[in-house]
N, CA and C atoms as an extended XYZ file, in Angstrom:
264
Properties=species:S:1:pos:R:3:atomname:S:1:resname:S:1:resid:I:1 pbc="F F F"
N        19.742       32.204      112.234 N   UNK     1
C        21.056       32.822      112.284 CA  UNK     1
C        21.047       34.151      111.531 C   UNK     1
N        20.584       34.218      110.284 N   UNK     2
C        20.078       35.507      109.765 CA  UNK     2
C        19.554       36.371      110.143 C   UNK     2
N        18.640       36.099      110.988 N   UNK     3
C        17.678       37.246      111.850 CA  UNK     3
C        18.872       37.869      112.821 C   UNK     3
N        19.495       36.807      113.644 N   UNK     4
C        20.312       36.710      114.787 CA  UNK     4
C        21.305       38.721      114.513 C   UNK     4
N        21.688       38.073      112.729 N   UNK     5
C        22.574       39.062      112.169 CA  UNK     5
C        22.062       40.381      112.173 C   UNK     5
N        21.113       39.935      111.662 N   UNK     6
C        19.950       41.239      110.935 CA  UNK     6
C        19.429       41.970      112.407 C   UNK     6
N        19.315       41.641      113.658 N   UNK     7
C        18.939       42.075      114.999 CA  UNK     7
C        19.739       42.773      115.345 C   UNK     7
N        21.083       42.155      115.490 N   UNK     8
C        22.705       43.003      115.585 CA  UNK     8
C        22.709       44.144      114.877 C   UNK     8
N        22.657       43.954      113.685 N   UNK     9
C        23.056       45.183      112.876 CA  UNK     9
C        22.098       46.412      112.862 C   UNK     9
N        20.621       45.907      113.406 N   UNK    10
C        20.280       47.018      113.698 CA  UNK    10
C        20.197       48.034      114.864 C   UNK    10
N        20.906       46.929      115.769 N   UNK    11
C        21.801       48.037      116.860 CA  UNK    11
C        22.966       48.261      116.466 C   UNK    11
N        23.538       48.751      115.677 N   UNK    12
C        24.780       49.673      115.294 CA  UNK    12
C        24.455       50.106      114.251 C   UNK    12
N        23.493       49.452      113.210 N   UNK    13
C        23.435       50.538      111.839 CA  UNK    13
C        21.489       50.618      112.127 C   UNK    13
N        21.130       51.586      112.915 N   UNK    14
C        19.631       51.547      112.784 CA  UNK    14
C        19.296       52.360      111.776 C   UNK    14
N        20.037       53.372      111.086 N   UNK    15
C        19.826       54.126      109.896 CA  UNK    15
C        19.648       53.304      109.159 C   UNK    15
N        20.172       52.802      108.932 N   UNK    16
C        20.257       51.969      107.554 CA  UNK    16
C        18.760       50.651      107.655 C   UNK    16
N        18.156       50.274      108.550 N   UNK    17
C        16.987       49.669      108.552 CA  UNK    17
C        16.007       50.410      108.501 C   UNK    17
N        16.065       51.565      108.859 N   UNK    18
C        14.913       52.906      108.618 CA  UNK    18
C        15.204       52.965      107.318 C   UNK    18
N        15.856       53.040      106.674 N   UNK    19
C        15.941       53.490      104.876 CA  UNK    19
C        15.483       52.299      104.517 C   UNK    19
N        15.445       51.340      104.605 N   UNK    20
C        15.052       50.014      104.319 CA  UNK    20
C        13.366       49.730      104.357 C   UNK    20
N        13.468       50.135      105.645 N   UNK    21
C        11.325       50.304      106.374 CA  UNK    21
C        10.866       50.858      105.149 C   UNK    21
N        11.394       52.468      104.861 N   UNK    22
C        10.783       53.176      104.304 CA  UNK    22
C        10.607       53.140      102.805 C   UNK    22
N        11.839       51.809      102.327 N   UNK    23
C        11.445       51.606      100.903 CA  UNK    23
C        10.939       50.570      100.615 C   UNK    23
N        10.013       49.981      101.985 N   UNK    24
C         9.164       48.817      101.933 CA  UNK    24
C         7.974       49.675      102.194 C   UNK    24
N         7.652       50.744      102.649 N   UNK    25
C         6.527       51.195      103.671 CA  UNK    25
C         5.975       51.407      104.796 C   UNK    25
N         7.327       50.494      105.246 N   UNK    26
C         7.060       50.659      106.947 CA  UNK    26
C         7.965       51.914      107.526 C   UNK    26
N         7.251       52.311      108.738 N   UNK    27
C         7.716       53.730      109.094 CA  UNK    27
C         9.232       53.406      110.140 C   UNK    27
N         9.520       52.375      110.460 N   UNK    28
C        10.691       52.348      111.136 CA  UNK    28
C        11.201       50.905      110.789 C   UNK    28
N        12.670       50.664      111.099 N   UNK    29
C        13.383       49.427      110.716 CA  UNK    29
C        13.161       48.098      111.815 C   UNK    29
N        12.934       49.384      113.095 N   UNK    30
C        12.416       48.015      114.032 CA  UNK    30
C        11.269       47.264      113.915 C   UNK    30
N        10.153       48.258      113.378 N   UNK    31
C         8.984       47.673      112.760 CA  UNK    31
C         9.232       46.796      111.917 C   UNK    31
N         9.651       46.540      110.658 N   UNK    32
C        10.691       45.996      109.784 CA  UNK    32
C        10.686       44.445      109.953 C   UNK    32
N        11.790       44.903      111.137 N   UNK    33
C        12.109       43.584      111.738 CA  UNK    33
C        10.908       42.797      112.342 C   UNK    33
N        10.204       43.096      113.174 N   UNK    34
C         9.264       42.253      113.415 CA  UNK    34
C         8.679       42.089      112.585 C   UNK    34
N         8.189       42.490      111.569 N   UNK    35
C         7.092       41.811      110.516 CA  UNK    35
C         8.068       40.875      110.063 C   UNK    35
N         9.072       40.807      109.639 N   UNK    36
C        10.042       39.679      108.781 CA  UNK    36
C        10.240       38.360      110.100 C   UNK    36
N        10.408       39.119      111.443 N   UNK    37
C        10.264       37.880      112.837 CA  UNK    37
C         8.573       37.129      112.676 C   UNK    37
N         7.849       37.758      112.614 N   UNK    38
C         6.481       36.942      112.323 CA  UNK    38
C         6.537       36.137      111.222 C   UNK    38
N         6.732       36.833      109.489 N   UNK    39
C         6.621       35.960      108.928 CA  UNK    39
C         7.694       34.814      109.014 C   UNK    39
N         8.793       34.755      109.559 N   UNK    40
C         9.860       33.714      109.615 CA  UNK    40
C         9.389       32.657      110.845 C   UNK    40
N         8.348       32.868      111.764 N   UNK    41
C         7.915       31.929      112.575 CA  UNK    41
C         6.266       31.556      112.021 C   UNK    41
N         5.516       32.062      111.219 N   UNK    42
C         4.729       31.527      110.268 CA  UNK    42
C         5.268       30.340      109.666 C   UNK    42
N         5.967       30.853      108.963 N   UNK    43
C         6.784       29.604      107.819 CA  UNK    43
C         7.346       28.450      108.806 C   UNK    43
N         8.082       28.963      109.954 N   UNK    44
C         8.130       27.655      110.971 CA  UNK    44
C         7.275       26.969      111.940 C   UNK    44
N         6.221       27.592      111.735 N   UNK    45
C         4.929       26.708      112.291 CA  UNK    45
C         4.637       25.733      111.048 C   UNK    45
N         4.746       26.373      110.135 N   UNK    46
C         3.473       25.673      109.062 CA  UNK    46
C         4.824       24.115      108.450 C   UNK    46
N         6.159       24.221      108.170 N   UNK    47
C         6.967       23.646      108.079 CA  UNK    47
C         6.786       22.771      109.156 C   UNK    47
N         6.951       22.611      110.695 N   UNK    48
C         7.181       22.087      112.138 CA  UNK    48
C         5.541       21.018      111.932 C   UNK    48
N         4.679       21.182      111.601 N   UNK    49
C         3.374       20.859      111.384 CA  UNK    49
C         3.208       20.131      110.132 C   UNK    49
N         3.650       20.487      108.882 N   UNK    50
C         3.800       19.356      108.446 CA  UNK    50
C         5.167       18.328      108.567 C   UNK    50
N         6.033       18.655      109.095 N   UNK    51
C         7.045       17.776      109.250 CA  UNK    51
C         6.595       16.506      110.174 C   UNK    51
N         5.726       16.897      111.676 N   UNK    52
C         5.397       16.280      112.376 CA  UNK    52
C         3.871       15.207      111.566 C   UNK    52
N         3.096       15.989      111.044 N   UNK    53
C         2.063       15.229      109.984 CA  UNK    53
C         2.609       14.114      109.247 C   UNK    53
N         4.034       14.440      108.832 N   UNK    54
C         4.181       13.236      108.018 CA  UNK    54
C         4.589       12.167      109.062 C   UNK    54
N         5.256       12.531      110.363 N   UNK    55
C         5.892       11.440      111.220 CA  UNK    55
C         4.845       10.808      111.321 C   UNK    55
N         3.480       11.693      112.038 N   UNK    56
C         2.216       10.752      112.617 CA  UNK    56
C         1.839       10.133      111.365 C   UNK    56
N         2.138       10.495      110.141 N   UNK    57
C         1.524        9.092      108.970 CA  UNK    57
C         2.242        7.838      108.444 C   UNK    57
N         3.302        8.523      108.835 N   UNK    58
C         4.511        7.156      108.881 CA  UNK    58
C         4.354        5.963      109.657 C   UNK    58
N         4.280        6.788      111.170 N   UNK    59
C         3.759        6.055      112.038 CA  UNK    59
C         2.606        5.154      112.108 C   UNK    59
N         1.613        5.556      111.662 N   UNK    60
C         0.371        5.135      111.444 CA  UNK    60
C         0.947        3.886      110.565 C   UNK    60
N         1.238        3.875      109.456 N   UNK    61
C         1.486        3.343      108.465 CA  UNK    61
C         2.060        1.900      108.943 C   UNK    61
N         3.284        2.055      110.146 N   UNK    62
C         4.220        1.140      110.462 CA  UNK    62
C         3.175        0.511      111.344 C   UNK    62
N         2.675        1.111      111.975 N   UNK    63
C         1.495        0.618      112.887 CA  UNK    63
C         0.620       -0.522      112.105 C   UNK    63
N         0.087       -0.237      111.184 N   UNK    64
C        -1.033       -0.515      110.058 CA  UNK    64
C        -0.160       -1.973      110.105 C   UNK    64
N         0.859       -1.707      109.646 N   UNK    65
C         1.818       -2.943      108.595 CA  UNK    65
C         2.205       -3.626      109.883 C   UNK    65
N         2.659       -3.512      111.180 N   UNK    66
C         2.748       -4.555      111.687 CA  UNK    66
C         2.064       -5.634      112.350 C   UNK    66
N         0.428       -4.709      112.681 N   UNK    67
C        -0.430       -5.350      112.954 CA  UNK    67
C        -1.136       -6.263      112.277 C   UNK    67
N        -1.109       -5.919      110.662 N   UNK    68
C        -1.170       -6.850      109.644 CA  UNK    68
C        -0.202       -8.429      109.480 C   UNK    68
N         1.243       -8.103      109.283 N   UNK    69
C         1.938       -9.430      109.381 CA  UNK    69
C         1.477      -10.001      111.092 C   UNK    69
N         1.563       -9.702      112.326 N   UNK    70
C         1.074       -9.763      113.571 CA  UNK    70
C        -0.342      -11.106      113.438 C   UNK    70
N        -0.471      -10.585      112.685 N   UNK    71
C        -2.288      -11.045      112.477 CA  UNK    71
C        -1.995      -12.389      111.493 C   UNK    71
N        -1.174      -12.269      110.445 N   UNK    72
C        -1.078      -12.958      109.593 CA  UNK    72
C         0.017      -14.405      110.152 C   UNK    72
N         1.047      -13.938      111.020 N   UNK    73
C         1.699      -15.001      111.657 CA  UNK    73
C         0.867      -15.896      112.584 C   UNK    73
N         1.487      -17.317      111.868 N   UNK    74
C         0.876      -18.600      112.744 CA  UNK    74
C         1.765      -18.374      114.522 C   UNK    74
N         0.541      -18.907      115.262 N   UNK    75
C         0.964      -18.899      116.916 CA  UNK    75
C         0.939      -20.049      117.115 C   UNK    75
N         2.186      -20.411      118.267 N   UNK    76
C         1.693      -21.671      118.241 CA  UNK    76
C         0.814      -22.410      118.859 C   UNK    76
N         0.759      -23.617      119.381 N   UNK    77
C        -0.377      -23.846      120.090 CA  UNK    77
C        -0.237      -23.444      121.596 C   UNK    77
N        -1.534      -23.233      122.146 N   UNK    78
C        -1.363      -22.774      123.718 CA  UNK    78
C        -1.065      -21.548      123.752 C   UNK    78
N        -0.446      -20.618      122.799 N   UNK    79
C        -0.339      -19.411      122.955 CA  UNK    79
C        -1.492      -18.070      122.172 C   UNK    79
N        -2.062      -17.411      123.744 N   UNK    80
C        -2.719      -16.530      123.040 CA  UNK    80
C        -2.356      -15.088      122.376 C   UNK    80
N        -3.650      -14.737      121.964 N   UNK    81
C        -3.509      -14.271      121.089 CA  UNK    81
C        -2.823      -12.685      121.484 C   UNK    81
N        -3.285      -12.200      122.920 N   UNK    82
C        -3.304      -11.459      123.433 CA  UNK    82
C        -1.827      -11.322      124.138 C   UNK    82
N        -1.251      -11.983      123.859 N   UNK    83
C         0.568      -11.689      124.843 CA  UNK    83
C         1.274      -11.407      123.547 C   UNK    83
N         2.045      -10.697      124.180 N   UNK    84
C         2.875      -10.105      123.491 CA  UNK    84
C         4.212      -11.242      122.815 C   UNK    84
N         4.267      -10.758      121.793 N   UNK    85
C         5.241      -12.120      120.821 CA  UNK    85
C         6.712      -12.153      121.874 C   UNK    85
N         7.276      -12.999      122.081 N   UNK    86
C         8.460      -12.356      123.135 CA  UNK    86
C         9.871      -13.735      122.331 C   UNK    86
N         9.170      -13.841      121.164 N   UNK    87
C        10.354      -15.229      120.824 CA  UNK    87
C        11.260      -14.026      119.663 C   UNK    87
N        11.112      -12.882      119.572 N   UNK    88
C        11.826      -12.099      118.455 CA  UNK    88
C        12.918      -11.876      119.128 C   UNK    88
C-alpha cells in the first residue's frame, strides 16, 4: 500500500523524488523507486519462503506424530494393517 502511495505521488510530485534520488545517489526518482520495488519484493520472497518452510515443518511434524500414535494403536482382529482407520 505504501509503494501503491509512493508510485502516485510520483506522478504528480516527480520533483520531489528527483531531490530524493539525488540525496540517496541515484540520478532520478523513478530509478529510486525501483530499487526500493526490488528491495521490497526481496524481503517478500525471503519472508513467503520462510513462512511456507515453517508450514512444510509443521506438517512434517503432524505427519511424524500421527503415524506414530497410528502405529502405536491396537487393531482389531481381522483388520489390516494397510486400510485406512474408518471407525474415527
Amino acid at each position: 500500500m505504501i509503494f501503491v502511495v509512493a508510485a502516485a505521488s510520483s506522478v504528480f510530485a516527480p520533483v520531489w523524488w528527483t531531490k530524493v534520488a539525488n540525496l540517496v545517489g541515484v540520478g532520478r526518482g523513478t530509478d529510486l523507486l525501483l530499487y526500493l520495488l526490488v528491495l521490497v519484493f526481496l524481503a517478500f520472497v525471503a519472508t513467503t519462503y520462510r513462512r511456507f518452510r515453517n508450514i512444510e515443518d509443521q506438517t512434517t511434524e503432524l505427519a511424524r506424530t500421527i503415524a506414530i500414535l497410528q502405529a502405536r494403536a491396537p487393531r482389531p482382529p481381522g483388520k489390516s494393517t494397510h486400510e485406512p482407520d474408518t471407525d474415527a
